[in-house]
C-alpha positions as CSV (number, residue, x, y, z in Angstrom):
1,X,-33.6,108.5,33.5
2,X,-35.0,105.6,31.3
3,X,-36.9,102.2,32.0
4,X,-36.3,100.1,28.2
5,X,-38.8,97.3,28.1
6,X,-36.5,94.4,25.8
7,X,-38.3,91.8,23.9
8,X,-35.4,89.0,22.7
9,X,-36.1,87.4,19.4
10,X,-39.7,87.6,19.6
11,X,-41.5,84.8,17.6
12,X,-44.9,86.7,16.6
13,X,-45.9,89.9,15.8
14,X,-48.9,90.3,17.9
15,X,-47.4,89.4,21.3
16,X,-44.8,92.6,20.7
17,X,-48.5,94.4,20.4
18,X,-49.6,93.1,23.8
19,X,-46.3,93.4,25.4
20,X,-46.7,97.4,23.9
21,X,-50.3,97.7,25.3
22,X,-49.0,96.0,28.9
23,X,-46.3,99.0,29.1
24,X,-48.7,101.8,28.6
25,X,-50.6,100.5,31.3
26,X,-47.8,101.1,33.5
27,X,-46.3,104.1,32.1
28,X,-43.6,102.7,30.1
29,X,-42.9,104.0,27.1
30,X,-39.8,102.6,25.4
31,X,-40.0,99.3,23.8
32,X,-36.7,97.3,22.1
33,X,-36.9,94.2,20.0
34,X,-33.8,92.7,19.5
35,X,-34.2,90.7,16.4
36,X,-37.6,90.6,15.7
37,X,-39.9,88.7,13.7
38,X,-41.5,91.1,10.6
39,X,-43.8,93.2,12.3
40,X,-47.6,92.6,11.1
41,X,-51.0,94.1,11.0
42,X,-51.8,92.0,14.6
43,X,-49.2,93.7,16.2
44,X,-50.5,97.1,15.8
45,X,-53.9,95.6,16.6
46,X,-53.6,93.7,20.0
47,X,-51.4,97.5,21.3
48,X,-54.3,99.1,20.9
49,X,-53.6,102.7,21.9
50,X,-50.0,101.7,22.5
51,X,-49.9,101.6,18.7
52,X,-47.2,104.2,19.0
53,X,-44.8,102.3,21.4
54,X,-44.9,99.5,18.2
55,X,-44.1,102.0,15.9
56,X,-41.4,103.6,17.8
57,X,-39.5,100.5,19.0
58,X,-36.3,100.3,18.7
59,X,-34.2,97.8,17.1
60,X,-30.9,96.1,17.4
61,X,-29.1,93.0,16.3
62,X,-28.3,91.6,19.8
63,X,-28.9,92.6,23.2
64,X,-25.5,93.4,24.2
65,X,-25.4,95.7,21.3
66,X,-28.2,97.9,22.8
67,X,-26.8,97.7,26.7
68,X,-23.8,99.4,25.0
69,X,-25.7,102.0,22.7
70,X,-27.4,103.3,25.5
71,X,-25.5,102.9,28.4
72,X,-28.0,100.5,30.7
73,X,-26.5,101.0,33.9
74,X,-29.1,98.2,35.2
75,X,-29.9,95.3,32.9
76,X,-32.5,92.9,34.8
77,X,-33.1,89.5,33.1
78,X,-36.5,87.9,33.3
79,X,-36.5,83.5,33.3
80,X,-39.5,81.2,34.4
81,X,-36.7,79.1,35.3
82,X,-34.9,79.8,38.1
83,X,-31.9,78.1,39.2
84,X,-30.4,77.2,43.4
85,X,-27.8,78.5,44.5
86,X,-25.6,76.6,42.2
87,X,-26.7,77.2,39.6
88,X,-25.3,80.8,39.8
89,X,-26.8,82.5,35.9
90,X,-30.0,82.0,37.4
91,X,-30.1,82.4,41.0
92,X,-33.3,85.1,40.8
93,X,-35.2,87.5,42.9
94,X,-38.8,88.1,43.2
95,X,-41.0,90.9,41.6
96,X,-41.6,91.9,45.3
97,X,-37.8,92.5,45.8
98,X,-37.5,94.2,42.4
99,X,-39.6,97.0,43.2
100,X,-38.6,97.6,46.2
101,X,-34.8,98.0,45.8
102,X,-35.0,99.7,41.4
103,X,-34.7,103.0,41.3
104,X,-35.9,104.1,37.6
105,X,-35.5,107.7,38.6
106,X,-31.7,107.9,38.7
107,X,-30.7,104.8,36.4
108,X,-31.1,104.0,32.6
109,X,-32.8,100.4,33.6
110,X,-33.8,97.5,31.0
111,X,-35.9,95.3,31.5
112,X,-35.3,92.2,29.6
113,X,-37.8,89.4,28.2
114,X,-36.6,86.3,26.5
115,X,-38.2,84.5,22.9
116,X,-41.5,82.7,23.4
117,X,-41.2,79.1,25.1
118,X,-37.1,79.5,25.2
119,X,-36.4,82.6,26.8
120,X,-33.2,84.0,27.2
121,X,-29.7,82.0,26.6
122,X,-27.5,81.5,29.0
123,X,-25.0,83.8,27.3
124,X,-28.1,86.7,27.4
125,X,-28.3,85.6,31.3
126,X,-24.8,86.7,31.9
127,X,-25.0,89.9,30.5
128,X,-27.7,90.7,33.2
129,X,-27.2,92.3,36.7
130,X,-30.2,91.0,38.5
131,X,-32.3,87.6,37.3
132,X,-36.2,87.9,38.1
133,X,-38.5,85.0,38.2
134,X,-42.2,84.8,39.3
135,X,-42.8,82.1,42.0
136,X,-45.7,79.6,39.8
137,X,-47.4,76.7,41.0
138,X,-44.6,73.7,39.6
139,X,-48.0,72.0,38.0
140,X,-47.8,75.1,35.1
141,X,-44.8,77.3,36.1
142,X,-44.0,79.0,32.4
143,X,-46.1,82.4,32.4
144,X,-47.1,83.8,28.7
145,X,-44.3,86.4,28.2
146,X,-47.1,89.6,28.9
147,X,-48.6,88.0,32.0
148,X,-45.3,88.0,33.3
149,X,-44.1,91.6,32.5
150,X,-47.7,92.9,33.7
151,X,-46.8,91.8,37.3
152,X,-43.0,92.8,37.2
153,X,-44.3,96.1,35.5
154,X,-47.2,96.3,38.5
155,X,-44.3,95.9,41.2
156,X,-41.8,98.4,39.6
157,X,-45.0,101.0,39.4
158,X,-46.4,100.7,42.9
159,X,-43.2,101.1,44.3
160,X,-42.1,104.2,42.5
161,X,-41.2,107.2,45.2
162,X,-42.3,110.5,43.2
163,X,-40.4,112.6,46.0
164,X,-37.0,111.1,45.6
165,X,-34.8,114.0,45.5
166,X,-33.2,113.1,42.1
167,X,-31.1,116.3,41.7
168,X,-28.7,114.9,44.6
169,X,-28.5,111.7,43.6
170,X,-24.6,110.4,42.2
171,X,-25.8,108.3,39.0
172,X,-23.4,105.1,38.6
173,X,-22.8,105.1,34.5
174,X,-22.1,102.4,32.0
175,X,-18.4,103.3,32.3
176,X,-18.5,103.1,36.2
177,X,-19.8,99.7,36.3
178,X,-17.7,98.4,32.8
179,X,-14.7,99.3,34.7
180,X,-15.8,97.7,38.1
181,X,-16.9,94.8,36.4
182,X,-13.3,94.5,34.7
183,X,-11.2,95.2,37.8
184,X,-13.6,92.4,39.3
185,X,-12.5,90.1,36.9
186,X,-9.0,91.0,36.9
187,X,-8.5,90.1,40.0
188,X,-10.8,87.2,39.8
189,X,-8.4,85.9,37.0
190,X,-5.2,85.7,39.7
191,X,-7.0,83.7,42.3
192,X,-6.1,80.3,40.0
193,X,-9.3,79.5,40.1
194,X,-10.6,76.4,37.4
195,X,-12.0,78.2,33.8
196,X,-14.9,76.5,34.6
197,X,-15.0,77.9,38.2
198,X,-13.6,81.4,37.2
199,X,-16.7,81.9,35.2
200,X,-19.2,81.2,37.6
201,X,-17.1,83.3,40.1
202,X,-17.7,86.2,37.8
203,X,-21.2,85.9,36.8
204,X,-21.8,85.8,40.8
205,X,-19.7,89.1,41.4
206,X,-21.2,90.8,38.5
207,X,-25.1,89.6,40.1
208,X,-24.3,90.8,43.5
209,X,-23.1,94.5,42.6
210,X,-26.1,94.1,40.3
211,X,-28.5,93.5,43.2
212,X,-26.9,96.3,45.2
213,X,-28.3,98.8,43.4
214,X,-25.1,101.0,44.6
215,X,-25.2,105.3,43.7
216,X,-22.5,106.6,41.7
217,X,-20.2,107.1,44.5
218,X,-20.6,103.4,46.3
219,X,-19.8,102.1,43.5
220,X,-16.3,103.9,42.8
221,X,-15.5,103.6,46.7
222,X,-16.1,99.9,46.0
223,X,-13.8,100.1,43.5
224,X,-11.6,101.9,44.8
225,X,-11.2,99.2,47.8
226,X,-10.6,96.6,44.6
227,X,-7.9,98.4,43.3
228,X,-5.9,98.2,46.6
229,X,-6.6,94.7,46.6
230,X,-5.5,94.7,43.5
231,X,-2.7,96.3,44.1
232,X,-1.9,94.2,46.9
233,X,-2.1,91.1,44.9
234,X,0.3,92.3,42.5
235,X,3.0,93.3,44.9
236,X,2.7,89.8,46.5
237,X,3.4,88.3,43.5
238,X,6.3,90.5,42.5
239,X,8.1,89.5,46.1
């Protein structure tokens, strides 16, 4: 499968060249921009001999627009802001968990870095499965944008398991997870919970499946259990 490296609205040209030259370092090959900046002379400059991943970058209007066109069955936010526990959009993981728990063999994965200074919106945050940050000393906690992917991209690398027997592995789709994600939410939307409250409730549903990292088959037993619930839910209502 596919590891896309996402660059959000990225402000200058030459940091999408150093972002480029970070990825070949690490083997990564595919680069996105999602509205980018015009692409200058500096960016084909600081790739170096990642020119080509600048000049084969792909490009979309908005990010959910990609996750769509090519089915991401794993879309991992990156934030130097991370949230507690209630603050549920950005409750993260480490690096360190990352790379042990992705499995870029079996999964079309993105990986996804926000606009210079602001990062990614909070409407961008929910459209993620798994929120990274980088633990940073609170004096200087912000991380230039290819500092940060250097050491997620170093994590994801060293953990890689070139044996895996990928042949027998039952690959959870797009589809699989849209449909999880809306039978989550359908019965999210019967518990009467507040609008305010139902949303958090399914941003934190759709971040815990995301940090299961379930096979094809978990995840439609999974939701096969929902739809009994479901199910269940409905009947009570109807006596």
């Amino acid at each position: 499968m596919t590891i896309y490296t996402v660059f959000v609205q990225p402000k200058t040209s030459g940091n999408i060249g150093f972002l480029a030259r970070c990825m070949k370092n690490f083997g990564l090959k595919r680069l996105v921009l999602i509205d980018p900046c015009e692409l200058q002379n500096d960016a084909y400059y600081q790739a170096m001999h990642a020119r080509e991943l600048v000049q084969d970058a792909l490009v979309y209007d908005t990010l959910e627009e990609f996750i769509e066109d090519k089915n991401i069955t794993q879309t991992i936010g990156t934030s130097g802001t991370a949230g507690g526990s209630y603050n549920v959009p950005r409750i993260p993981i480490t690096p360190d968990e990352l790379g042990r728990n992705i499995d870029i063999e079996t999964n079309n994965v993105a990986l996804v870095f926000g606009r210079e200074g602001d990062g990614l919106s909070n409407e961008e945050l929910k459209l993620c499965d798994v929120l990274v940050t980088i633990p940073t000393s609170d004096e200087y906690p912000i991380m230039n944008i290819t500092h940060a992917a250097s050491i997620i991209f170093y994590e994801i690398f060293k953990n890689q398991k070139k044996d895996y027997p990928v042949e027998d592995i039952d690959i959870a789709d797009f589809e699989d997870k849209k449909i999880l994600d809306e039978t989550i939410d359908e019965i999210i939307s019967k518990l009467e919970y507040a609008e305010h409250k139902q949303d958090q409730v399914e941003i934190l549903m759709k971040r815990i499946i995301g940090r299961a990292f379930m096979t094809g088959r978990e995840l439609r037993t999974f939701r096969g259990i929902l739809n009994r619930i479901n199910k269940r839910i409905k009947n009570s209502y109807e006596e």
